[in-house]
N, C-alpha and C positions, 0 to 999 in steps of 0.2 A: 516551553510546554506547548505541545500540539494542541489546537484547539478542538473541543468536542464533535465540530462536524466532521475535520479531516478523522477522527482516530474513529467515526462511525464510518466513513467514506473506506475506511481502511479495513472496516472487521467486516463491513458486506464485499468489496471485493474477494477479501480470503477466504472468508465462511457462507458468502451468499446464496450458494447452493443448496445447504441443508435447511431451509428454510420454507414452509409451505409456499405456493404460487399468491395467498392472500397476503402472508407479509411480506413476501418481496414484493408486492404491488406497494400496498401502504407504507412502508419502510421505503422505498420508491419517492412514494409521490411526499411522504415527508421530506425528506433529509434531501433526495436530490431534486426535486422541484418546488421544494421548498413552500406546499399546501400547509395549511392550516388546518387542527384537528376538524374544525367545522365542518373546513370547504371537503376533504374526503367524507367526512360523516356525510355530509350533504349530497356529495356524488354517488356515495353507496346506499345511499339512503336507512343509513343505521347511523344509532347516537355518537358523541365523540368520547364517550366512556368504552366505549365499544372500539373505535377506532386507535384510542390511544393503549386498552388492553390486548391486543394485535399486536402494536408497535413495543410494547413494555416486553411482551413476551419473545418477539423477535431480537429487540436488545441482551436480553437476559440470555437467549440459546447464544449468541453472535459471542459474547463477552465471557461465558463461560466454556465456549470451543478456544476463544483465545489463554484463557487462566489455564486450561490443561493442554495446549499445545504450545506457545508461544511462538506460534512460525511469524506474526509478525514482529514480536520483540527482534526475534533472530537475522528477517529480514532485511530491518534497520542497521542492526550490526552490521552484517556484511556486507549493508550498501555501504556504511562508513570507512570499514576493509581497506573495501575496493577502491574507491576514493584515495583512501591512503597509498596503495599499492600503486598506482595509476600519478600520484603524485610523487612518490618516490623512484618511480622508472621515471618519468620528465624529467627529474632531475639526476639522473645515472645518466641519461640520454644529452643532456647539457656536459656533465664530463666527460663524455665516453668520444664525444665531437671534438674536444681539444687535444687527444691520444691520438686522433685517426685510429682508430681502431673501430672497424666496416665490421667486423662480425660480432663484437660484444653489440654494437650500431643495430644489427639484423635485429637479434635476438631481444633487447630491447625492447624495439617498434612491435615485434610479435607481441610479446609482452600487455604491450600497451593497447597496442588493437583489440586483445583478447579482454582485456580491461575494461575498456570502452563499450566493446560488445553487451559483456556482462551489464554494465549499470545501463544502458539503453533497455535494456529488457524487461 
């Protein structure tokens, strides 16, 4: 199970855009610099009831763009895919060397490049 910050690290990357410039700051300075409701309260100079209803309300838009889309459910899927696909050309590419056979070989390595392209992205 992915733990709580990566799967917030995950729904601000995908959804972070629809988010006021206020919760992406506090949602920010929470989750990735890892402030304390305080020390923001502190910095903005409003309460930490205040700063934590910002952050509650930006979790709640973030998580419910994910329940009726699920691009990052699907995400994962096809990084997994891919993965697979990319490990079952390596190993085509392992038999295909013992045939000499240079053009299943070519197509292959296309294959695989395009594989690799994908999950680097």
């Amino acid at each position: 199970m992915k733990s709580q910050a990566y799967r917030m690290a995950m729904l601000f990357d995908f959804y972070g855009d629809v988010l006021t410039d206020r919760q992406k700051e506090f949602y920010d300075l929470y989750y990735n610099e890892d402030l304390s409701l305080g020390e923001i309260a502190e910095n903005y100079n409003i309460s930490r009831q205040g700063v934590r209803d910002v952050i509650v309300r930006a979790e709640a838009t973030l998580t419910e763009l994910e329940d009726k889309t699920g691009l990052i459910k699907r995400f994962h899927t096809m990084h997994r895919q891919l993965e697979q696909v990319q490990q079952d050309t390596r190993k085509a590419l392992e038999l295909s060397a013992r045939y000499d056979d240079g053009e299943l070989e070519t197509l292959l390595r296309r294959v695989d490049d395009t594989v690799d392209t994908l999950l680097k992205e």
